[in-house]
C-alpha positions in Angstrom: -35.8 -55.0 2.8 -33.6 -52.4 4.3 -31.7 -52.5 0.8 -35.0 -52.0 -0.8 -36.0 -48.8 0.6 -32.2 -47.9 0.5 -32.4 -48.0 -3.6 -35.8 -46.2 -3.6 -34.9 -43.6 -1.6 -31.6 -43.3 -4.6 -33.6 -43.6 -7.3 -36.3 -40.7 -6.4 -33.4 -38.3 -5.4 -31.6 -38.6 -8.2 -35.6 -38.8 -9.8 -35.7 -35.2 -8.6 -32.1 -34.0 -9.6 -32.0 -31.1 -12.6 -35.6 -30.0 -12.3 -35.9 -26.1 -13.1 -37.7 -24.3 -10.2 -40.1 -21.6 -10.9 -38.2 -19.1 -8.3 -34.9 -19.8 -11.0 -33.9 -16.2 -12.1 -36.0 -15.2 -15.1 -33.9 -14.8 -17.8 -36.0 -12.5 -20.1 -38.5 -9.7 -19.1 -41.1 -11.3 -21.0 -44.2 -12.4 -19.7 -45.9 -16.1 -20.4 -49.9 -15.0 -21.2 -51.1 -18.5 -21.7 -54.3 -18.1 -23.2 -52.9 -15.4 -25.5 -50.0 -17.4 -26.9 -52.4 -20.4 -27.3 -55.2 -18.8 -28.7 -55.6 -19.6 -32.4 -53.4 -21.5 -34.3 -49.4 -23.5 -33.2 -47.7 -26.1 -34.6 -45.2 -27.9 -32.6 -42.6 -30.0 -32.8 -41.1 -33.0 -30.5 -39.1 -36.4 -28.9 -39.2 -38.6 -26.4 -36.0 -39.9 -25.3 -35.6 -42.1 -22.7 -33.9 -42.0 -19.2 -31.0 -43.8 -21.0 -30.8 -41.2 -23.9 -32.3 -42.9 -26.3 -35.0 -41.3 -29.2 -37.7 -43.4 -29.1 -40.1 -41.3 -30.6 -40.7 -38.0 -33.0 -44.4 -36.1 -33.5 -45.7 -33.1 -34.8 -48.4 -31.5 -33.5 -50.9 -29.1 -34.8 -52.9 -27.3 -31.7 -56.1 -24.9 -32.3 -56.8 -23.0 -29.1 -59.6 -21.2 -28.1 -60.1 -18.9 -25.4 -63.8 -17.9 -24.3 -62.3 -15.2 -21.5 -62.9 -18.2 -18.2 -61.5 -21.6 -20.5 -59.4 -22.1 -22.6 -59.8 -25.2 -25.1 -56.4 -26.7 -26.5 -56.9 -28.7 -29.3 -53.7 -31.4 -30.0 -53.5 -33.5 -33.1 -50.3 -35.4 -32.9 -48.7 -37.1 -35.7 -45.8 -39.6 -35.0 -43.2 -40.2 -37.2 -44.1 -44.3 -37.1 -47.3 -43.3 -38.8 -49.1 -43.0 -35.0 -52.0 -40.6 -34.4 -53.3 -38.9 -31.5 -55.6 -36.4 -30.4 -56.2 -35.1 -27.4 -58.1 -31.8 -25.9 -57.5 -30.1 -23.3 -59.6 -27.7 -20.8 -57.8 -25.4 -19.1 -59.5 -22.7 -16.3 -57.8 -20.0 -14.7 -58.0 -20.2 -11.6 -56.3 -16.8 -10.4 -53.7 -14.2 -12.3 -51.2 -16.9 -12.4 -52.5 -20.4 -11.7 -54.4 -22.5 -14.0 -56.5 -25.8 -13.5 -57.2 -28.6 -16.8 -58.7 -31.8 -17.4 -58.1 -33.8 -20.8 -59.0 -37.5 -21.1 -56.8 -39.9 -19.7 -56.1 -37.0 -16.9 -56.1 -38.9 -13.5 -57.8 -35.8 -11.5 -56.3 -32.4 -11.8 -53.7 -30.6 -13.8 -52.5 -27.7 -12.1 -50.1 -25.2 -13.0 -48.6 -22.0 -12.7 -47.0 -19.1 -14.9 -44.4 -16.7 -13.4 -42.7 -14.5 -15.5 -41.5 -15.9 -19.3 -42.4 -19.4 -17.4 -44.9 -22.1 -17.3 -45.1 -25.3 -15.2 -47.3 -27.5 -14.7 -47.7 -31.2 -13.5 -50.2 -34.0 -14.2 -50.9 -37.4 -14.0 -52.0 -39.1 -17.1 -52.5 -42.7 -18.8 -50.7 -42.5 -22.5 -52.0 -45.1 -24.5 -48.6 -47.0 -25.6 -48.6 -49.2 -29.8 -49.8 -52.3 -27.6 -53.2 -50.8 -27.1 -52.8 -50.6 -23.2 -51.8 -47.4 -21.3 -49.3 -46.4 -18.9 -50.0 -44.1 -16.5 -46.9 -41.7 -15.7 -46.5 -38.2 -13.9 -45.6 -35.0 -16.2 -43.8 -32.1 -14.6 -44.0 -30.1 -17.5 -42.1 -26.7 -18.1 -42.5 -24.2 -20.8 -40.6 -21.2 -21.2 -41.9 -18.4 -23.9 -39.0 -17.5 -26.0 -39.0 -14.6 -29.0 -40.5 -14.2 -31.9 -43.4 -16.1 -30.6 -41.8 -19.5 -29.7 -42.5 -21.6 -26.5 -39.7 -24.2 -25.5 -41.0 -27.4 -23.7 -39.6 -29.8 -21.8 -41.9 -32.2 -19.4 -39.8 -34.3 -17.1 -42.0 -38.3 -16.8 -41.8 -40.4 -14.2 -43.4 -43.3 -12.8 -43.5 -44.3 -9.0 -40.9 -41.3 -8.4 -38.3 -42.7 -10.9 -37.7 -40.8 -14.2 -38.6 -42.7 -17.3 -37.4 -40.1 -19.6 -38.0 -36.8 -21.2 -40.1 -34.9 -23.7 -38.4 -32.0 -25.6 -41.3 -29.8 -27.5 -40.7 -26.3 -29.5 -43.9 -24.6 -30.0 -44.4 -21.8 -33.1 -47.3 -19.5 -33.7 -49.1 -19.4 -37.2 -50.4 -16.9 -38.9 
């Protein structure tokens, strides 16, 4: 038993290891506006590669935002590369000048999040449906970071039960 909670205690640790920390030093002087950057039309484009290293997945997806001044309503239409689709939309509040709450189906509870500077995080706990039919139900600590000419990097760190199951890499672009 004692080795049990030995190799837990390991495995969230090093669970935890390389996160980015919203009081990093900003490395731009720009300023993450959620609702403006996501208002309209992106496309985005993204893996998931597993704790190991491995791509095990690629998508697209096309996102239509709209902002009514309180909500804003994120649209998602993912399209895997093994012929997969996916939709899922999102409703996000602010909650003050930074912090935002959302709720999308398959959202256990509350997303909350925060933007400082040229960054957002945010972290959730959500059941993604998996090619079986079931879902799994996994913890997102999700990070984007507004870059120029009006592209958003993302990278959401998943885990289950404190250990890592891998990583999402997302860029984001802004359409005309």
């Amino acid at each position: 038993m004692r080795r049990f909670a030995l190799a837990t205690a390991l495995l969230t640790g090093l669970a935890a290891c390389g996160s980015p920390s919203l009081d990093d030093e900003s490395l731009s002087d720009r300023e993450f506006d959620l609702e403006r950057y996501f208002e309209g039309q992106s496309v985005a484009y993204g893996q998931f590669m597993d704790r190991f290293g491995s791509v095990q997945r690629r998508f697209k997806v096309t996102i239509d935002g709209e902002w009514d001044g309180e909500v804003l309503t994120l649209t998602e239409r993912f399209r895997y590369d093994d012929g997969g689709k996916e939709t899922r939309v999102w409703r996000l509040t602010k909650t003050g000048d930074e912090t935002w709450e959302g709720t999308a189906e398959g959202v256990q509870g509350v997303a909350r999040g925060e933007e400082r500077g040229d960054t957002f995080n945010w972290s959730y706990v959500i059941d993604l449906p998996r090619a079986s039919g079931e879902t799994i139900r996994v913890k997102f600590d999700d990070w984007m970071w507004l870059m120029e000419d009006g592209r958003v990097l993302n990278k959401a760190y998943m885990s289950k039960a404190g250990v890592r199951l891998g990583e999402v890499t997302i860029f984001f672009e802004k359409r005309s």
